[in-house]
One Martini backbone bead per residue (centre of mass of N, CA, C, O) as a GRO file, in nm:
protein
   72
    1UNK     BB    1  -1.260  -0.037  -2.798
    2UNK     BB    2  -0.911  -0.037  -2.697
    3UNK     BB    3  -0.585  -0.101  -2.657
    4UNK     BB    4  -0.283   0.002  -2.477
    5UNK     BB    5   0.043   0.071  -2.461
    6UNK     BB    6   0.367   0.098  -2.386
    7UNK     BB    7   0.677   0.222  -2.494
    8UNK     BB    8   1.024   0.102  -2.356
    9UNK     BB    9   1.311   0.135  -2.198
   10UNK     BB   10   1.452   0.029  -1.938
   11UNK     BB   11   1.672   0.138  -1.708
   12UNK     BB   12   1.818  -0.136  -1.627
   13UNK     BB   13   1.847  -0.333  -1.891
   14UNK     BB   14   1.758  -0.166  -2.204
   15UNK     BB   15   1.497  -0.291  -2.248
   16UNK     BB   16   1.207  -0.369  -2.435
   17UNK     BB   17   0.872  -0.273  -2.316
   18UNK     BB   18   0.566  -0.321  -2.168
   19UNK     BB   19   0.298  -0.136  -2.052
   20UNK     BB   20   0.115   0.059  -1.805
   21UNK     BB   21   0.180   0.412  -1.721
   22UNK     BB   22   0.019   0.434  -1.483
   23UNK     BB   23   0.147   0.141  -1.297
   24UNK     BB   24   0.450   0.132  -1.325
   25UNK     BB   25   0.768   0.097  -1.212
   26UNK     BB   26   0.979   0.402  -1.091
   27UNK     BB   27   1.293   0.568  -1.164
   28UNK     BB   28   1.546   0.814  -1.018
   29UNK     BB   29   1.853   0.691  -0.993
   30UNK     BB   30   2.022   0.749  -1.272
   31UNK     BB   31   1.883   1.035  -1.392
   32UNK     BB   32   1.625   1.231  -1.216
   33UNK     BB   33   1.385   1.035  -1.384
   34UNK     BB   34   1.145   0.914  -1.441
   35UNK     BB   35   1.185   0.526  -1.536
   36UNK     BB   36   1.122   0.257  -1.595
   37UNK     BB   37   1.035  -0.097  -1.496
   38UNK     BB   38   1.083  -0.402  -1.529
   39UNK     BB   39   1.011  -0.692  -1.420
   40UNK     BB   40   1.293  -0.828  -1.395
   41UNK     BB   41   1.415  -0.632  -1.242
   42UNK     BB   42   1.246  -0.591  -1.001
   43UNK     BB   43   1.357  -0.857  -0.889
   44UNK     BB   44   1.641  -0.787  -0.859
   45UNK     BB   45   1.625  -0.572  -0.723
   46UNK     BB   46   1.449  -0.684  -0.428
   47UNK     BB   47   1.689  -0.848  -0.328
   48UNK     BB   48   1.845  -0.601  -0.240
   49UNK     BB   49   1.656  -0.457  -0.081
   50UNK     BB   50   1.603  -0.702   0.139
   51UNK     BB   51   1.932  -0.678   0.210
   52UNK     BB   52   1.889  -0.363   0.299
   53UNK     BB   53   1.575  -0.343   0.468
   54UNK     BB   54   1.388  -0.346   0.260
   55UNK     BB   55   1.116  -0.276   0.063
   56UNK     BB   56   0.963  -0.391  -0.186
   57UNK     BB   57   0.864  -0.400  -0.487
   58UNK     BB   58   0.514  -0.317  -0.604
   59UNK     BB   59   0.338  -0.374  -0.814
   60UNK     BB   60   0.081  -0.284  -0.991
   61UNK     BB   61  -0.181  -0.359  -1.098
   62UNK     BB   62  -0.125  -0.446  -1.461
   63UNK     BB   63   0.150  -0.293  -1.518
   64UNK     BB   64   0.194  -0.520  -1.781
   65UNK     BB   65  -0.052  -0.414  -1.958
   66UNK     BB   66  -0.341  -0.297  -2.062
   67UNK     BB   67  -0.508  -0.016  -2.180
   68UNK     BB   68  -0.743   0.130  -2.185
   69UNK     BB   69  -0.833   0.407  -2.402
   70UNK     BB   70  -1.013   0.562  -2.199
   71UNK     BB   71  -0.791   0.582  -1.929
   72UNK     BB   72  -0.572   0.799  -2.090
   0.00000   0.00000   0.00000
């Protein structure tokens, strides 16, 4: 079995990174459809979600890992 990523533009930074399509956390408040978020922005954001009293982003384990193929 092989491992896969995805990959695309962050919505927040709009640098290219890898992912687990699965597992990534996703904003849509920029587009109005769900858009990955890459790890360095969830730490931006989370400064601001916390001065705003909000609970930060808690990516799911494995978020920016590869995916097993056959998880797919």
């Amino acid at each position: 079995m092989g491992l896969m990523y995805a990959m695309s533009r962050c919505i927040g930074c709009g640098e290219m990174f890898s992912y687990n399509p699965h597992r990534v956390p996703s904003s849509s408040a920029i587009t109005g459809k769900r858009e990955p978020i890459c790890a360095d922005c969830v730490k931006r954001i989370n400064v601001r979600r916390r001065e705003n009293g909000l609970d930060p982003i808690v990516p799911l384990p494995g978020a920016y890992e590869p995916v097993e193929e056959g998880e797919y």
